[in-house]
N, C-alpha and C positions, 0 to 999 in steps of 0.2 A: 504494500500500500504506500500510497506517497502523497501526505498531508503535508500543502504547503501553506505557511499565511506570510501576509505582507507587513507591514508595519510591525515585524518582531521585538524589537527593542522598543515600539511606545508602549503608552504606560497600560491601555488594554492590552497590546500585544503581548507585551511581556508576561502578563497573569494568565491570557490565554496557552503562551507556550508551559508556563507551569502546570497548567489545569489539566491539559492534551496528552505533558510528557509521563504520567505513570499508567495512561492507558494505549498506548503504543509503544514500540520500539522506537528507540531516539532516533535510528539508522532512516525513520519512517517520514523524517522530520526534517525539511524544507523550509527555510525561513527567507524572508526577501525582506531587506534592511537599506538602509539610504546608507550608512556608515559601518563597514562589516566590523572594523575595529571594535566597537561595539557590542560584538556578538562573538567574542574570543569564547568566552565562557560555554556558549551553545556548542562552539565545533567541539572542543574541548571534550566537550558529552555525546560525541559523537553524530550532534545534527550536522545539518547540510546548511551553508550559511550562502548566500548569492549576494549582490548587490544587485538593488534595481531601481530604476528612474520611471515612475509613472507617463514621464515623457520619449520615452525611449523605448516604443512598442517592441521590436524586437530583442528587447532584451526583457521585457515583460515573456514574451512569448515563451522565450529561453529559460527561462524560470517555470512557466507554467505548464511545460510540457509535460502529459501523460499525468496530470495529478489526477488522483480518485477524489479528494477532497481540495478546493482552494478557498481560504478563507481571506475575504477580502476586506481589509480594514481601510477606510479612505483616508485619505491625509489630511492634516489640518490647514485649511484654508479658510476665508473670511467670507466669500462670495461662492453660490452656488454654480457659477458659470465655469468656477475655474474646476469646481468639484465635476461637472457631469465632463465636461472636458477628459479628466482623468478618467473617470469613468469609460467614455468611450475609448479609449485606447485600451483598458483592462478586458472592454468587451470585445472592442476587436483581437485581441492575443488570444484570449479565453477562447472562442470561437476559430481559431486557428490551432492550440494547442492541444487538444482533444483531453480536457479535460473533462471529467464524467460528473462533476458535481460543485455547484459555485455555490458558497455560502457566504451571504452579503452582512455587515451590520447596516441596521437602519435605526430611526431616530424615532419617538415618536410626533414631534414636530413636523409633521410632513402632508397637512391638510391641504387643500388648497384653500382657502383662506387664512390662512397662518402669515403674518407678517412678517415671522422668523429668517432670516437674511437666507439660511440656507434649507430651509424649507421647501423650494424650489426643486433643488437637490434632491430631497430625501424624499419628496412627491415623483420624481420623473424615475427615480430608481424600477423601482415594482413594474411602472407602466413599462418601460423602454425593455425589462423582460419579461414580461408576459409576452409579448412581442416576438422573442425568439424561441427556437424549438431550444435551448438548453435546459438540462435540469440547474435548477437554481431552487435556492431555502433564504430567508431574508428573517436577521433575528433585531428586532427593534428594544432597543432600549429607554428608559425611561429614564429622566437626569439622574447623574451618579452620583453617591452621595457623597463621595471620596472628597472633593472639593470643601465639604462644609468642617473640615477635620481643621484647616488650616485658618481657614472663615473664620473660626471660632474665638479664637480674642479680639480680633475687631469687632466682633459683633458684643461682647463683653464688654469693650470699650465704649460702643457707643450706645449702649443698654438698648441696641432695638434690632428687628431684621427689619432691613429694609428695600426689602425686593418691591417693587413697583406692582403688586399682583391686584388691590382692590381686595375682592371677600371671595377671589377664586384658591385653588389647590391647584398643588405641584405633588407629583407622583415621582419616585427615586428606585434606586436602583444602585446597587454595590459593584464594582468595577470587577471583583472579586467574584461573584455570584453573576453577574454577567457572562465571566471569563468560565466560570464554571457549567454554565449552561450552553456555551460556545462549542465547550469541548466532547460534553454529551452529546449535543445535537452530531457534531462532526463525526463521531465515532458510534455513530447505531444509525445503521440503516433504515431502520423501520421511525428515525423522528425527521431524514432526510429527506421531505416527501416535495415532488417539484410542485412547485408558486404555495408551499406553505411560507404565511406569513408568525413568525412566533411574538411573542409581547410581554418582554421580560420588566417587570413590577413589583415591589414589593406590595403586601398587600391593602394597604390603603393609601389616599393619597395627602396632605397634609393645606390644611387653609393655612393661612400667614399665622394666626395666634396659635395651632395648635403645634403649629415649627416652632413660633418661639420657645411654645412650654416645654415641649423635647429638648432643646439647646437648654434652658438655663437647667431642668433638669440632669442633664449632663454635665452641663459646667459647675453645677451648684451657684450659677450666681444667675441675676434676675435680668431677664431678656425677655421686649414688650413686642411691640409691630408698630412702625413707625414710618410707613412708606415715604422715599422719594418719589421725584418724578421722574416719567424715562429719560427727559433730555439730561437729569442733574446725573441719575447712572450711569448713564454713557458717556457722560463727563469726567466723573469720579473711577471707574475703570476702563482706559481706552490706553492704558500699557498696552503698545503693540498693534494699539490701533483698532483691537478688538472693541471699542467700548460701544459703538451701532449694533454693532450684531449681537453682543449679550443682552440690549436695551431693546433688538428686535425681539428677541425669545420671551422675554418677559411680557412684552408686547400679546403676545399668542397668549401667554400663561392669564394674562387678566382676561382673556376673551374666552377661559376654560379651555384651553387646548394644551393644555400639560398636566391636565389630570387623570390619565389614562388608570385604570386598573385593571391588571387582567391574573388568569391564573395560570400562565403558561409555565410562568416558572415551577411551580408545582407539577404540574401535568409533566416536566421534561426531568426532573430531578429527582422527582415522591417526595417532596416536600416545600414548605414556604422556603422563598426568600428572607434572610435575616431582615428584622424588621430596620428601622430607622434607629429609633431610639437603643436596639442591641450593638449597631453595626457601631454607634456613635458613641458609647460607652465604652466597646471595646478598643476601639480604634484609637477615641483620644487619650484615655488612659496612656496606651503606648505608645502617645507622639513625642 
């Protein structure tokens, strides 16, 4: 068998290739990295390390050749145009490399009225293959919680969350439990099933005060809901220029489009995803 994924060294990739490596042989494992340097540790264990440029279809192709499974993780970009962009060069290689099964992350941001910058993106995914005769799986995640670990003294500091959401809910998801339902789906045939779409959730999803009560319960100190405005968030974080596009998501998220619950994670594991308030206990403890 020859399980390959892309994005091996980011930071779902990496939990992915953890998750994958005790139910395969390493020998089985195909990783495609921007920096192989990077990935000393993989070969080391006997994977297969490649370098690949999502712009460099032939060298996509060259990596993708004859896998049973491809796990396609997209890059990080700001705009959806440069995302489907990559996307079509993945699908054109994929379709040249006879690949027998492509399994995509997806987002749940991806309505089409979602205002979310790359919303775009993660709507034309599904559509642009159902379209082909490939087998294809497409496993959507719900925002990861992993990000609120470090959140968590600013938000301490400024005694409030303040996500711009109104009296809507945001649904989560552990990077971790993600990665672990990644690597199930990957490795049993019978959850591989083509244009399934999966909806990885924990099981509820959380309004603004009942985030905050989670957060100060974790931190033991008192965190209210204090919303900004979008324009003042994308103000206050646009390190790197991201700060429209995290102020688009939230955008979605006040319009209830980031409230997703579903029970897939259950149905793919035999059991819940860790809740919020476990993942954030355990997690901060140990930061």
């Amino acid at each position: 068998m020859k399980y390959a994924i892309t994005g091996a060294t980011g930071h779902l990739g990496q939990q992915i290739v953890a998750a994958i490596k005790p139910l395969v042989d390493p020998s089985d494992l195909y990783l495609g990295v921007h920096t192989p340097s990077k990935a000393r540790a993989y070969q080391q264990q006997g994977m297969q390390v490649m370098a690949i440029d999502y712009q460099q279809p032939e060298r996509l192709k060259a990596f993708f050749q004859d896998s049973d499974v491809l796990i396609y993780i997209p890059s990080k970009s700001h705009d959806s145009y440069s995302r489907v962009q990559e996307f079509e060069n993945v699908l054109a290689a994929v379709q040249q490399a006879n690949v027998q099964h492509l399994l995509v992350m997806g987002f749940i941001a991806d309505q089409a009225n979602n205002p979310f910058a790359l919303s775009a993106f993660y709507g034309y995914v599904p559509r642009r293959l159902a379209g082909t005769d490939l087998n294809y799986t497409i496993v959507r995640n719900a925002l990861y919680a992993d990000p609120l670990v470090p959140y968590l003294p600013e938000l301490i500091e400024r005694h409030n969350v303040i996500y711009p959401m109104g009296d809507q809910a945001l649904s989560f998801i552990s990077q971790s439990d993600s990665a672990a339902a990644f690597a199930k789906v990957a490795t049993t045939p019978d959850l591989l099933q083509r244009g399934r779409i999966y909806t990885l959730t924990q099981e509820q999803a959380y309004t603004m005060p009942e985030l905050a009560a989670v957060l100060s319960q974790v931190s033991g100190q008192p965190i209210g809901y204090q919303p900004v405005s979008l324009q003042a968030f994308s103000d206050m974080y646009n390190q790197n220029n991201e700060g429209p596009m995290l102020a688009s998501m939230y955008a979605g998220g006040a319009m209830g489009l980031l409230a997703t619950v579903s029970d897939d994670y259950q149905q793919i594991m035999g059991q819940p995803a860790q809740s919020l308030t476990d993942y954030l206990q355990t997690t901060y403890r140990l930061s």
